[in-house]
C-alpha distance (Angstrom), angle and dihedral (degrees) to the residues before:
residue distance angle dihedral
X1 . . .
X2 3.81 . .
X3 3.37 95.7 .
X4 3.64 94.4 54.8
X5 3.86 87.6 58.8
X6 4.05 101.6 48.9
X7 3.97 77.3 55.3
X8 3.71 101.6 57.4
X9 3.94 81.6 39.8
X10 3.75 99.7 53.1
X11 4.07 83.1 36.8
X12 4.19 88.4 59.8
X13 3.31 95.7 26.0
X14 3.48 113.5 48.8
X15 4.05 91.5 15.0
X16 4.12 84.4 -129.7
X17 3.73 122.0 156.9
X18 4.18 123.2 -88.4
X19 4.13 75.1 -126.3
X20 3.92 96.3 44.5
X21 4.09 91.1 42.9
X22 4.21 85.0 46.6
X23 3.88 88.3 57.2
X24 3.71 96.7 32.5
X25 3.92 84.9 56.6
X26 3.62 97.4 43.5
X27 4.03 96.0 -115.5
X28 3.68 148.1 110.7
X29 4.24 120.1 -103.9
X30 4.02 75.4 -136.7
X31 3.64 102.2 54.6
């Protein structure tokens, strides 16, 4: 899952929030 990945990325990367990456992406944690 793609999206999965530009999470852990953005996570590492940008040390942002599961939450802040969810609303950054547009999606739910729960999806």
């Amino acid at each position: 899952m793609e999206d999965r990945a530009e999470i852990r990325r953005l996570h590492r990367a940008e040390e942002m929030t599961i939450r802040a990456i969810a609303r950054h992406l547009g999606i739910s944690k729960t999806r």
